[in-house]
C-alpha positions as CSV (number, residue, x, y, z in Angstrom):
1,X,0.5,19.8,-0.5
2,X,4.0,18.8,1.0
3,X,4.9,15.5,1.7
4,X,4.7,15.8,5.5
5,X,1.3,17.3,5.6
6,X,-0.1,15.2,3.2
7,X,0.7,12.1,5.6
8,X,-0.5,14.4,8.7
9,X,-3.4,14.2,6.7
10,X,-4.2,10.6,6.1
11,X,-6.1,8.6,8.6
12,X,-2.9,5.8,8.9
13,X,0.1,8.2,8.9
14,X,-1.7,11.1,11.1
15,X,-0.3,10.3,14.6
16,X,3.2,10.1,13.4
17,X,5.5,12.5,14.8
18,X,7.1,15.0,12.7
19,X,10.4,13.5,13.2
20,X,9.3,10.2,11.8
21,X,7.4,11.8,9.2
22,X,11.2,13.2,8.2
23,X,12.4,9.7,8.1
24,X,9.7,8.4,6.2
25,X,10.3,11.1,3.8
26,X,14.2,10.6,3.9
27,X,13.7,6.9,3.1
28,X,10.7,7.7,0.0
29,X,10.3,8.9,-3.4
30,X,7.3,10.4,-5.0
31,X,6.7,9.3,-8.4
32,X,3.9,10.2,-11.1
33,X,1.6,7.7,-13.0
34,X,-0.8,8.0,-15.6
35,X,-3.9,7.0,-15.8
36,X,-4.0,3.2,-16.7
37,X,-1.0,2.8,-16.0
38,X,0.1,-0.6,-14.0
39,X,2.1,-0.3,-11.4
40,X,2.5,-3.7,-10.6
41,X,1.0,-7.7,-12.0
42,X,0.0,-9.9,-10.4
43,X,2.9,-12.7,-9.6
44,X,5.7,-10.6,-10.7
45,X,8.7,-10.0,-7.5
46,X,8.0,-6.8,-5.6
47,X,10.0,-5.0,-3.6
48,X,8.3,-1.9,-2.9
49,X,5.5,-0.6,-1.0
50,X,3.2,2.1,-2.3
51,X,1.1,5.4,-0.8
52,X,-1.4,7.1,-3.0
53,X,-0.6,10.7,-2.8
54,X,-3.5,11.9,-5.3
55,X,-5.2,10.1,-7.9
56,X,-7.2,6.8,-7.6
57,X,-6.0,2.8,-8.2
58,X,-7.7,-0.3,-8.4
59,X,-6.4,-3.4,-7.0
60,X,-7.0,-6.8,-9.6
61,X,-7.4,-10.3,-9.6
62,X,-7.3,-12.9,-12.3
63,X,-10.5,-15.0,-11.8
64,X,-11.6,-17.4,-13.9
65,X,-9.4,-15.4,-16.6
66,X,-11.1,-12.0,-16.4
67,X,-9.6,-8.9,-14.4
68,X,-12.1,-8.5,-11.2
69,X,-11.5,-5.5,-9.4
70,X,-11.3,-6.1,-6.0
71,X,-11.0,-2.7,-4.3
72,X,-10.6,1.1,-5.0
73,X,-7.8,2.8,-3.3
74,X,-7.4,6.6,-2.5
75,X,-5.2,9.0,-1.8
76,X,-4.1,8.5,2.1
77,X,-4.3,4.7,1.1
78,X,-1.5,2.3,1.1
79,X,-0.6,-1.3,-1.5
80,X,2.3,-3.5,-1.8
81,X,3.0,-3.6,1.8
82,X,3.5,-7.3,1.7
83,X,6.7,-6.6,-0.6
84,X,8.5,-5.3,2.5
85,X,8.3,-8.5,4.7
86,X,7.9,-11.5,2.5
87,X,9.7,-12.6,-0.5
88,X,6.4,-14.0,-2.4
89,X,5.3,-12.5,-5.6
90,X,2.5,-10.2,-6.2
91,X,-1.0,-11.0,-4.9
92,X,-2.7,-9.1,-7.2
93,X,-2.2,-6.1,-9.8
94,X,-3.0,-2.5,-8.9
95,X,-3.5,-0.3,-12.0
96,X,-4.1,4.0,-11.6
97,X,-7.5,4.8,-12.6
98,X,-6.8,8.5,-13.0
99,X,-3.1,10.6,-13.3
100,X,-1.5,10.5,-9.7
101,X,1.6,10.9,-7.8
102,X,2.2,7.8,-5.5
103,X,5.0,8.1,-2.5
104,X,7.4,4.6,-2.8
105,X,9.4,2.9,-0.3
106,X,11.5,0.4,-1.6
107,X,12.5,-2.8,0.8
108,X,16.2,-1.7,0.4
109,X,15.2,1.4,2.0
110,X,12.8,0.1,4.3
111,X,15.9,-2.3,5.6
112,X,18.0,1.0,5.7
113,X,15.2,2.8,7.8
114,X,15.3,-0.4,10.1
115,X,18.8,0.4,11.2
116,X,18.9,4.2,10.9
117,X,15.3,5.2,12.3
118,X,14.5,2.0,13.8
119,X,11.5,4.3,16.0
120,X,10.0,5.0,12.5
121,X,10.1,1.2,11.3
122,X,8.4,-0.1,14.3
123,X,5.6,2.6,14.0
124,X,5.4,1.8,10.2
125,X,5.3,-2.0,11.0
126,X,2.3,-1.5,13.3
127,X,0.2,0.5,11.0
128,X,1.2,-1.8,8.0
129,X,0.0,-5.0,10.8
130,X,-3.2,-2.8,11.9
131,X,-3.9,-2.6,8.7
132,X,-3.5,-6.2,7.4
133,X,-5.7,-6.8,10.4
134,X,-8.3,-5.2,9.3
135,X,-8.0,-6.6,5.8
136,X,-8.4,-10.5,7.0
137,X,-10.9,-9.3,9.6
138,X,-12.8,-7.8,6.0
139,X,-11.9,-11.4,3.8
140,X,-13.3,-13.2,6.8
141,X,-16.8,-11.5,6.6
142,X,-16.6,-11.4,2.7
143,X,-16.2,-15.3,3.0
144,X,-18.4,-15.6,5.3
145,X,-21.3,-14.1,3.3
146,X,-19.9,-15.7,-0.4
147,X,-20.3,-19.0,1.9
148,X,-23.8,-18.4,2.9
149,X,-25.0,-18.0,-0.9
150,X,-23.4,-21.1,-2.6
151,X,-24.9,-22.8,0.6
């Protein structure tokens, strides 16, 4: 599957318009990883954000010194977002679970994007705040019911 219809395909990229889909393109490169590979650790500097492509990955914490996995993320999915608007380090590590082809845009394209498909940036900041959203909306009811049990 092509890079533009892959993202037509995905439930966060699907109402982009083919000419931003061009400039996200433009702006990205697809890269493969193997299973159990790490993309990223956890407090290491990032500068890139990620879209899984095929293939699985599991985002980690450190707690209490073991690895907890906090989520599984799928093709369509998106990590590292953060990278592109804070200078902070890693929040956690992702990890691939299986052989996959992830689509990367760096912040130094990202900041190119900004000033040469500025339409494109905007729509990408929106999904990438939509979804951040949804993710404290998810931490707040996750809290919420950790809170009730030690309680």
């Amino acid at each position: 599957m092509g890079f533009t219809s892959f993202l037509k395909s995905t439930k966060f990229f699907k109402d982009l318009s083919d000419e931003d889909l061009a400039a996200l393109e433009q702006f990205s490169e697809l890269k493969k990883y193997k299973k159990n590979e790490m993309i990223f650790s956890e407090e290491e500097a990032g500068d890139q954000l990620f879209i899984i492509k095929s293939g699985t990955a599991k985002v980690l914490r450190q707690i209490k010194n073991e690895e907890q996995t906090i989520v599984i993320l799928n093709p369509g999915e998106f990590f590292g977002e953060m990278a592109l608007f804070d200078k902070h380090p890693r929040s956690a590590s992702v990890k691939m679970m299986e052989d996959g082809e992830l689509v990367v845009l760096k912040k130094a394209s990202y900041e190119k994007m900004k000033s040469e498909a500025p339409g494109t940036a905007i729509k990408l900041n929106e999904i990438v705040i939509t979804t951040l959203s949804d993710r404290l909306r998810q931490a707040n009811r996750n809290f919420e019911v950790i809170s009730f049990w030690l309680t």
